[in-house]
Backbone bond lengths (Angstrom), bond angles and torsions (degrees), N, CA, C in turn:
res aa  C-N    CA-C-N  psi(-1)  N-CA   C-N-CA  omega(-1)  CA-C   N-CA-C  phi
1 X - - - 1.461 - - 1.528 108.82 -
2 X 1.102 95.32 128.57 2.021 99.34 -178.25 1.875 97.34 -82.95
3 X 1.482 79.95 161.60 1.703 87.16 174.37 1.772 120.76 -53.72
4 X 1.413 98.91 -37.17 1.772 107.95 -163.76 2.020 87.97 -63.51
5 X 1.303 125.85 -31.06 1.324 113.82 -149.35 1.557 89.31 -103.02
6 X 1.221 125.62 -42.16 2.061 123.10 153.97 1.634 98.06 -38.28
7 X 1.184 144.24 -18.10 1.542 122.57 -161.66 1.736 97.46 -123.80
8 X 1.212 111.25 9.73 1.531 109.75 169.40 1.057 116.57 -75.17
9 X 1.400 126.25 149.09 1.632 117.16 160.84 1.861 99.69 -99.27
10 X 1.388 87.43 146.51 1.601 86.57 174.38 1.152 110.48 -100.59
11 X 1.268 159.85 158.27 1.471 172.24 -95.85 1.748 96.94 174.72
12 X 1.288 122.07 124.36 1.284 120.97 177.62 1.603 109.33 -70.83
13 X 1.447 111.24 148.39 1.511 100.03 172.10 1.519 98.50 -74.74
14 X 1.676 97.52 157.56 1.331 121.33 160.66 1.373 134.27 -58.56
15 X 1.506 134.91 131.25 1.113 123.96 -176.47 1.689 119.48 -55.83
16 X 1.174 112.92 -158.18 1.760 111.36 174.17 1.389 91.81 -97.27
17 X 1.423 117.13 -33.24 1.375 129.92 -174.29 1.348 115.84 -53.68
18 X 1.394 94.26 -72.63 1.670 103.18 169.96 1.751 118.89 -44.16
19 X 1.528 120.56 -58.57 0.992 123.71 176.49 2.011 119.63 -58.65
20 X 1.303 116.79 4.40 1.108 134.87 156.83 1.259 107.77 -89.78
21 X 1.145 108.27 -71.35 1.677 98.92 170.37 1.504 131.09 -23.59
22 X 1.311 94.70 -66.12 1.849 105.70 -174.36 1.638 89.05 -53.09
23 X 1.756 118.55 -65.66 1.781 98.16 -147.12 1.570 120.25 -53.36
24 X 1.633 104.71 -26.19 1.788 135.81 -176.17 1.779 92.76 -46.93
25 X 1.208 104.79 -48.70 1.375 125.21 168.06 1.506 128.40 -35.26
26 X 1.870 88.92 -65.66 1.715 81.18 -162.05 1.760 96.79 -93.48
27 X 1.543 116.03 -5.30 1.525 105.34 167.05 1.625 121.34 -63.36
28 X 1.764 98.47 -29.41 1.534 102.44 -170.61 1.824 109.72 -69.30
29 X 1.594 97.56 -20.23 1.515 92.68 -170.30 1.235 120.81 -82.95
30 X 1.574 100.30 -26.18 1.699 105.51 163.88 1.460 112.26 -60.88
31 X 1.268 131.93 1.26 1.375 107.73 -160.44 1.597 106.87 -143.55
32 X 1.981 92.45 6.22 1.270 117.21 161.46 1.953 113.23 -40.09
33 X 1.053 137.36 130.22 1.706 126.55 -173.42 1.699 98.63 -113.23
34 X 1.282 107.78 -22.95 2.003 96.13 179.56 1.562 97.29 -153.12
35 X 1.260 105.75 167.41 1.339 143.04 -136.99 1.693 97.29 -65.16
36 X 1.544 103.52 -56.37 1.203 123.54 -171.47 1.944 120.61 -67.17
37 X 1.697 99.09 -17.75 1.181 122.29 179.67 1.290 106.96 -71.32
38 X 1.604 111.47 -65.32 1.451 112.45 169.37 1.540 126.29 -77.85
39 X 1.268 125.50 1.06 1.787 120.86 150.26 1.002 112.88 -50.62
40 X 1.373 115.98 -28.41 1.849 125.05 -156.87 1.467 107.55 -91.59
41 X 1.696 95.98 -33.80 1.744 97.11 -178.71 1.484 128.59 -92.89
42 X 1.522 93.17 -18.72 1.711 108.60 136.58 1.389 132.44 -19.14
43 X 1.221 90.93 -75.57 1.662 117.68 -143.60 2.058 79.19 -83.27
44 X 1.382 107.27 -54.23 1.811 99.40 -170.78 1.896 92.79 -53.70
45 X 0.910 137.19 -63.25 1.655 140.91 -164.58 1.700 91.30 -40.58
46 X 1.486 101.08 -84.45 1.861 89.00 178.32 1.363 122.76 -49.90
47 X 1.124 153.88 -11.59 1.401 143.11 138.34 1.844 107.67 -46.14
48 X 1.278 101.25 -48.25 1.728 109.05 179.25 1.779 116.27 -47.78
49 X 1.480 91.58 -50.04 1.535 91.99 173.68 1.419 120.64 -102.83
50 X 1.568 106.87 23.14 1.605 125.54 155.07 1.853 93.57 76.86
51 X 1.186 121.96 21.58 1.416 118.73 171.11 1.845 124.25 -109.62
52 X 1.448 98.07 19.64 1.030 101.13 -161.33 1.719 107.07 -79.96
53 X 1.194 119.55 -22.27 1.606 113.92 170.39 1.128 104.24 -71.67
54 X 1.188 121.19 -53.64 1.733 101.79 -175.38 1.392 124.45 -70.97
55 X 1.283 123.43 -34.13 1.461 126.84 150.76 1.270 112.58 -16.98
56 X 1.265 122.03 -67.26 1.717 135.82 -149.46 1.387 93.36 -85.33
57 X 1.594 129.99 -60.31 1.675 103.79 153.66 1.415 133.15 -12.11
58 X 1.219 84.50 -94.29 1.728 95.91 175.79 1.461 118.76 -27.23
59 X 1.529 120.63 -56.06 1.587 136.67 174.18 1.885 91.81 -42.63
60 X 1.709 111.07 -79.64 0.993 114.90 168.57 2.061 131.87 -2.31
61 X 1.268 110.01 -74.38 1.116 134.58 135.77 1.321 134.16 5.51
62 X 1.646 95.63 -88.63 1.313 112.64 174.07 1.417 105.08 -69.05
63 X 1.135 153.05 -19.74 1.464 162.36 165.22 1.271 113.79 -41.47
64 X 1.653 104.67 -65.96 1.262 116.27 -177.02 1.358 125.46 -83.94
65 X 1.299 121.19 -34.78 1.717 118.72 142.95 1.681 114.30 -40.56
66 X 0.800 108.90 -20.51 1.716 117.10 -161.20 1.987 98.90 -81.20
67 X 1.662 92.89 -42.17 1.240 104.39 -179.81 1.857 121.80 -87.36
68 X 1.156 101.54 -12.32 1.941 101.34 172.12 1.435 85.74 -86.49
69 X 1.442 131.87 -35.40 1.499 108.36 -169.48 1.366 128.71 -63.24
C-alpha cells in the first residue's frame, strides 16, 4: 500500500436500503411540479445525507449576502 492510498478515507458502502432511498429520491424530484414541492425534497435528501443543518446555513447565508447586494 503506497502512502497516497494509507491517507484515504474510505466512505462506507451504502446500504440496499439507503440506495433505495436516494433513487425514491431522485425519481420524486423529477416529478417534483412546484417550487415549494421540491424545497421540501431538498431539504428531506440533505437530512438523508445528514447535511441538512449545514446546508440550510449556508442557503441561509447566501440569502442574506444576496440581500446587501
Amino acid at each position: 500500500m503506497t502512502d497516497y492510498e494509507e491517507k484515504l478515507i474510505r466512505s462506507p458502502e451504502p446500504s440496499l436500503e439507503q440506495l433505495v432511498d436516494g433513487t425514491e429520491f431522485m425519481v420524486c424530484m423529477t416529478e417534483a411540479s412546484t417550487e415549494s414541492e421540491r424545497s421540501k425534497r431538498i431539504s428531506e435528501f440533505e437530512d438523508f445525507l445528514g447535511i441538512g443543518d449545514e446546508a440550510s446555513k449556508l442557503a441561509q447565508e447566501q440569502k442574506a449576502k444576496a440581500r446587501i447586494l
